[in-house]
C-alpha positions as CSV (number, residue, x, y, z in Angstrom):
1,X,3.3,66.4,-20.7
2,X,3.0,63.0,-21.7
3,X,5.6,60.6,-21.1
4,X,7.6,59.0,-23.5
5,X,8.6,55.7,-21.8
6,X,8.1,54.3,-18.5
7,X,11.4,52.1,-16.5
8,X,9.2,49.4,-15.1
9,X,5.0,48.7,-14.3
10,X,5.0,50.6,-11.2
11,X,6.6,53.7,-12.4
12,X,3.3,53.4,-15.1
13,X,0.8,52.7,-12.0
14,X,2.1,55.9,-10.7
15,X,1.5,57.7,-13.4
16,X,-1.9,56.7,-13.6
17,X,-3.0,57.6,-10.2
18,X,-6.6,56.7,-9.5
19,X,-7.7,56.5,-13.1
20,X,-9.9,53.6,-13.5
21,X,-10.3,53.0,-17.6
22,X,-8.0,53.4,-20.0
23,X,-8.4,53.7,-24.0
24,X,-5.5,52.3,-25.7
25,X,-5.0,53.7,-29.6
26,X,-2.8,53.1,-32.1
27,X,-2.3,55.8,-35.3
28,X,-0.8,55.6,-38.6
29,X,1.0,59.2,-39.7
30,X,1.7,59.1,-44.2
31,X,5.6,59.7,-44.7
32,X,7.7,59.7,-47.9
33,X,8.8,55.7,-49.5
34,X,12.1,54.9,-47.9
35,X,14.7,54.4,-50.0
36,X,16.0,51.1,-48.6
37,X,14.3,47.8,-49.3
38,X,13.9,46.8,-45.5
39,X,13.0,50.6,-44.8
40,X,10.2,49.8,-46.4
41,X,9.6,47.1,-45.0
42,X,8.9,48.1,-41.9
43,X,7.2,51.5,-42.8
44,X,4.6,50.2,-45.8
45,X,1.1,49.3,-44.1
46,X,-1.2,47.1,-46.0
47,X,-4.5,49.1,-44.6
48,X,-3.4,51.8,-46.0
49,X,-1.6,50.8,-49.2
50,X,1.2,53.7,-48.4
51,X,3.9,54.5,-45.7
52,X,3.9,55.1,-42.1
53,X,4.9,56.0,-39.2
54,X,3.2,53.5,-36.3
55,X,2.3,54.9,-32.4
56,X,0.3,54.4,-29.8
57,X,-1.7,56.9,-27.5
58,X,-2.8,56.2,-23.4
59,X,-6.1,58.2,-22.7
60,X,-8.6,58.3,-20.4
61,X,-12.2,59.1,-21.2
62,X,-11.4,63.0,-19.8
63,X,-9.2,63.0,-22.6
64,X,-5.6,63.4,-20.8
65,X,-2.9,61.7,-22.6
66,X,-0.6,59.8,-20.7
67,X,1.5,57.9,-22.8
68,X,2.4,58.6,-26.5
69,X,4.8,56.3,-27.9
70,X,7.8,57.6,-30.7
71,X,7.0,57.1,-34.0
């Protein structure tokens, strides 16, 4: 399982064992318009011209996931 969050940079070195590259993305998921002003705010993305939820994904090029972010 991925993990969530990670207490400090070492606990995140562990986790990553002998894996030398990492690929870093970042992924938009469509949800319904808030209703409040700074709700949407922080949900609308330009790029898309709709809103979203925001996270990020830690890969290798084996394709194990080792971070995923909440969105």
């Amino acid at each position: 399982m991925p993990k969530r969050e990670f207490s400090n940079s070492q606990e995140f070195e562990d986790c990553l064992g002998q894996t030398e590259e990492i690929i870093i993305d970042g992924f938009e998921n469509l949800t319904q318009r808030p209703e409040s002003y700074d709700s949407q705010r922080v949900k609308y993305s330009g790029k898309k011209s709709t809103h979203t939820h925001i996270a990020l994904l830690f890969s290798d090029k084996k394709r194990r996931i080792y971070y995923v972010s909440a969105l």
